[in-house]
N, C-alpha and C positions, 0 to 999 in steps of 0.2 A: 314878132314877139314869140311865138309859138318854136318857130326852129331853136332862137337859141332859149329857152327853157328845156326842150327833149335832149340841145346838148348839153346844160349845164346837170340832167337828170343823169343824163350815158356817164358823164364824168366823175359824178357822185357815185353811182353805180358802180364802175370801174377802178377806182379809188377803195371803194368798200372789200369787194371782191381782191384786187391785189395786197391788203391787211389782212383778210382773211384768211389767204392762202400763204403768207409769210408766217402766219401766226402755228399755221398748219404744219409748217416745214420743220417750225421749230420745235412743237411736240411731237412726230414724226420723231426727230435728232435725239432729243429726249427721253422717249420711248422705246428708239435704237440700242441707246447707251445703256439702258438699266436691263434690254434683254441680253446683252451683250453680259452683265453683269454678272445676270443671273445664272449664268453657262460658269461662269468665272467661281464666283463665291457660294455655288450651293451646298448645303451640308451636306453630310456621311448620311448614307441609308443603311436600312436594318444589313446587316452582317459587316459594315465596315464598308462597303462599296458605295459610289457615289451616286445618289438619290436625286432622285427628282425635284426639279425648283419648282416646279407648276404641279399643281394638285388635281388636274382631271386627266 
């Protein structure tokens, strides 16, 4: 009884962790795309030259 509870626990376990890490991949892609964006669409900086998208 004991073995297969620790496997049906590894399985839960393992299940959990391969969702979380898909979930990861996809805001990773996401996060990609809008830096990527940010290079792309930033406004004009003071004198007309092209300014900074991030503020520090």
């Amino acid at each position: 009884m004991v073995p297969l509870l620790l496997v049906l626990l590894l399985a839960v376990l393992l299940l959990g962790a391969g969702f979380a890490l898909e979930i990861l991949w996809w805001v990773a892609a996401v996060v990609l795309v809008l830096w990527v964006l940010g290079f792309i669409v930033r406004p004009a900086g003071h004198g007309g030259g092209r300014g900074r998208w991030y503020r520090w």
